[in-house]
C-alpha angles and dihedrals in degrees: 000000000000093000092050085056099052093050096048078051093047088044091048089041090050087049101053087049099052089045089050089050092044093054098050092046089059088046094059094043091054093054096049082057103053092048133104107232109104108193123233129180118207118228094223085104087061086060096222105329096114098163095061091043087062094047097044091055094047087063089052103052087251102161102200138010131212107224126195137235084251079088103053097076088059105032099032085101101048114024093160086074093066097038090059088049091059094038084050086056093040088235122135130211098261090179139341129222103230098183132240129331113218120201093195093128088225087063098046104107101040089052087056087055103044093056086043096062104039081061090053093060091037086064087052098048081063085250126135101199149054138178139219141201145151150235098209099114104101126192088352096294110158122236114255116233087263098053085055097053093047088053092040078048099050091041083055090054096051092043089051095057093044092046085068088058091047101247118120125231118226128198111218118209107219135186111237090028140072101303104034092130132061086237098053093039088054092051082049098058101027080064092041111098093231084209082079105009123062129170125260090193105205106202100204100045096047095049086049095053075056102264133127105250092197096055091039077059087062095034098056102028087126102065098020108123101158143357136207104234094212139152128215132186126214148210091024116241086222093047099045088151091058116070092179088055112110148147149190131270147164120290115278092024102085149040108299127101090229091165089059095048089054090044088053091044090055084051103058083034089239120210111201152056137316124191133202114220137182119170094208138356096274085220126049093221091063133083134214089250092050087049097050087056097048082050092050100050087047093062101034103039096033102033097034083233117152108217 
């Protein structure tokens, strides 16, 4: 009798267990659902082969692809053949990577037009938004206060003339460039107008430059348009002896606190996307496609997170 009536205990209690899991499963499905982050891979993992990125997203339920600049010379004529591609895979253009801003005065003008007309394809393309950087940090000298306002000043200026066409200029913060660090990246967009310049936070590169992406998330909710969803490990097994050495990896395997990134988005109910991006597959017996799953399943079966 006693043990009848353990097991009709251990079977109720089971019961109640697996209710209470189910429940909060759903919950949580539910609220991944109502929310406003829409996920985007970017096809820079793919090195070039942008076709088969988009395919290979598509297979995945991936909703939206970055694309690089590295598509604008064959495309830049007939746009309409790429957007079919990525109609025909139902994909949108989550972002696009518009290249770097120079604030050399005698570039002034061609920087203006390259980003132009970027924004222009990207219209095309059936986008909304692009982002810049630069590659004027050398030998790892930090930007003075002033360097920082000229580039916040020409990326105003380039946002200005886009916002007429309707595509947004983002400004992306980058490890090994102006803004690798939380304090540069503060003077930055403390100098964007946020009428013409928004914010693309990249996680990984912003906890590597030695910032809290999660409570950049809260400091900057008001200018924030896109992020980059990305992982990095460090110190390197390989390079003990280098505490700076890193590298990129797949969410959930470095160093980034990416639960906590998605708990501070729901916060300041965030609408956008956020795009998972990985520069290169971290091991050489992987494959893009490999990457993007393990990426997936990072973010559906760990997160709870519908794609």
């Amino acid at each position: 009798m006693q043990n009848t009536v353990n097991r009709r205990q251990f079977l109720a209690t089971a019961g109640l267990s697996a209710l209470v899991l189910a429940t909060k499963t759903n919950l949580l499905a539910e609220t991944a659902k109502k929310s406003g982050l829409m996920i985007g891979y970017s096809g820079i993992t793919w090195g070039g082969k942008d076709e088969q990125a988009i395919k290979d997203l598509s297979s995945l339920g991936y909703k939206g692809i970055q694309l690089r600049a590295n598509t604008f010379a064959p495309y830049k004529s007939k746009p309409s053949e790429l957007k079919a591609l990525l109609d025909q895979h139902h994909i949108k253009l989550a972002m696009f990577s518009s290249g770097n801003v120079e604030i050399d005065p005698a570039k002034f003008q061609s920087t203006i037009d390259t980003h132009v007309a970027h924004a222009s394809f990207v219209k095309a393309l059936g986008g909304s938004a692009f982002q810049m950087t630069n590659s004027l940090r050398k030998d790892g000298q930090a930007p003075t206060t002033d360097e920082l306002k000229q580039l916040a000043k020409v990326m105003n200026e380039v946002g200005k003339q886009t916002a007429d066409m309707g595509v947004q200029a983002t400004y992306h913060n980058h490890m090994k460039q102006w803004g690798e660090t939380p304090e540069e990246v503060d003077i930055l967009v403390q100098e964007m107008n946020p009428k013409y310049v928004k914010l693309l936070l990249d996680i990984a590169h912003y906890k590597q430059g030695g910032g809290d992406p999660a409570k950049a998330v809260l400091q900057y909710k008001d200018v924030l348009h896109a992020l980059h969803l990305k992982d990095t490990k460090s110190p390197l097994p390989e390079k003990p002896d280098n505490p700076k050495a890193y590298k990129f990896v797949e969410l959930g395997q470095g160093n980034v606190d990416v639960p906590a990134v998605f708990a501070a988005l729901k916060k300041i109910k965030f609408k956008g996307w956020g795009v998972v991006e990985l520069d290169q597959v971290p091991e050489t017996n992987k494959t893009p496609l490999q990457c993007a799953q393990i990426n997936k399943d990072y973010i559906t079966k760990t997160l709870n997170f519908p794609l």
